[in-house]
C-alpha positions in Angstrom: -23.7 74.5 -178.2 -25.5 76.3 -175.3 -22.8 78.8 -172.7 -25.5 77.4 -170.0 -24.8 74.2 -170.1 -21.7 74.2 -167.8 -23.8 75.8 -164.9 -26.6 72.1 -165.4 -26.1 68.7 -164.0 -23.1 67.6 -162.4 -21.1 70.6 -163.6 -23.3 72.8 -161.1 -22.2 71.4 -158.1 -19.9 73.5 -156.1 -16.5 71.3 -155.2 -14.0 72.0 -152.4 -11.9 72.8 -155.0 -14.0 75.4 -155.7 -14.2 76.8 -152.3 -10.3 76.8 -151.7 -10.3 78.6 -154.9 -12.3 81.4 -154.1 -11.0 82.0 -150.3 -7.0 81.8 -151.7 -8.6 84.8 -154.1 -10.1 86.9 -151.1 -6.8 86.1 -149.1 -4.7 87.6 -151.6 -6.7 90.7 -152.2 -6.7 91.2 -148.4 -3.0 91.0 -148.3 -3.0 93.3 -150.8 -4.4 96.2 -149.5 -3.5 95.3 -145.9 0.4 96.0 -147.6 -0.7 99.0 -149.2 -2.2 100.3 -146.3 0.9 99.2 -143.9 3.0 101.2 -146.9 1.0 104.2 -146.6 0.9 104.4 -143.0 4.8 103.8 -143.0 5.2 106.5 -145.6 2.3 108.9 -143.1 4.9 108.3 -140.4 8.2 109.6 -141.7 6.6 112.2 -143.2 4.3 114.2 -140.3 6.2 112.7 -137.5 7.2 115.6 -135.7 10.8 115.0 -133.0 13.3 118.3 -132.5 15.7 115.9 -130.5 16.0 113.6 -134.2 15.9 116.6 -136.0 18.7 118.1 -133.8 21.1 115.0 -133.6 20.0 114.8 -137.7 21.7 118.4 -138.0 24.7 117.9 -135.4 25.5 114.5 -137.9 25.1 116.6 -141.1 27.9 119.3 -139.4 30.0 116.4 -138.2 29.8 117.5 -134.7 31.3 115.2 -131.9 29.8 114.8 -128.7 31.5 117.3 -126.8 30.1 119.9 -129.4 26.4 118.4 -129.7 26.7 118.5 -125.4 27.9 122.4 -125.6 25.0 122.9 -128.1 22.8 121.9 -125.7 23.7 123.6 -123.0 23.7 126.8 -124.8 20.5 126.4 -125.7 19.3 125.8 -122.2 21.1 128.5 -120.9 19.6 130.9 -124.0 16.0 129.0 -122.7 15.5 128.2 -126.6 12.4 125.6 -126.8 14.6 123.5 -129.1 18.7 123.1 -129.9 17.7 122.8 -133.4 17.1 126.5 -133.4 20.5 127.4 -132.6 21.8 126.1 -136.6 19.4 128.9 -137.6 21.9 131.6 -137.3 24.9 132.6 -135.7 23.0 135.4 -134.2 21.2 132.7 -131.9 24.4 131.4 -130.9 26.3 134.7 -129.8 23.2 136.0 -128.4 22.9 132.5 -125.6 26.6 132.2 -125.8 27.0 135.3 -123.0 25.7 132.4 -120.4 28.6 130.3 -120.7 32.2 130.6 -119.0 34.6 132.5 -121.2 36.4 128.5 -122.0 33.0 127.5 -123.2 32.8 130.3 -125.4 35.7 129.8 -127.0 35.0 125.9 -128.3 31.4 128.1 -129.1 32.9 130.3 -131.5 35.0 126.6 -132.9 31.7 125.3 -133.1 30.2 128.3 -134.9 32.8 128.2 -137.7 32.4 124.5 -138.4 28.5 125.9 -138.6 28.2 129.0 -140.3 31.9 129.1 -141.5 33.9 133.1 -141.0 31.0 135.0 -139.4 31.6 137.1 -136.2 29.8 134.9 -133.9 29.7 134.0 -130.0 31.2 135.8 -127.3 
């Protein structure tokens, strides 16, 4: 028995069959890596995607901060003129050194807010 006789006579003629076959196979492998490259891009994203405000309502959830504290947080750090919020979980340091800014009541939910942070360190005001 001859391997070339399949390809001769009416077993060489290419069917729709055939054709459906081939394009269901090149479908499936352009899924394929159309999925691994949505996956990798996805991946890409979380991982260089720069965003201090997600990074500094990411920290104020991790300390369990309400919203009055994440609001004081804020405006310490505009009244310090830090680029960021975020900076102030850095140290207490940061905090005591913007903290002079605020009004003496302010200062006082500060230095609240600075234990729940950085626990019993001499901090703001």
């Amino acid at each position: 028995m001859e391997l070339g006789r399949q390809f001769r006579g009416s077993n060489a003629l290419f069917t729709f069959g055939d054709l459906i076959t081939g394009l269901g196979v090149i479908a499936g492998f352009a899924l394929f890596f159309l999925g691994l490259k949505y996956l990798r891009n996805r991946q890409d994203k979380t991982r260089k995607h720069y965003c201090p405000r997600r990074l500094f309502r990411a920290l104020c959830k991790l300390h369990n901060l309400n919203g009055r504290e994440k609001a004081l947080l804020k405006r310490t750090a505009t009244a310090g003129s830090l680029k960021h919020p975020a900076q102030l979980f850095v140290s207490p340091e940061l905090l005591s050194a913007n903290a002079v800014r605020l009004s003496p009541q302010r200062q006082a939910k500060l230095r609240q807010v600075c234990m729940k942070l950085f626990g019993n360190v001499t901090t703001a005001g």
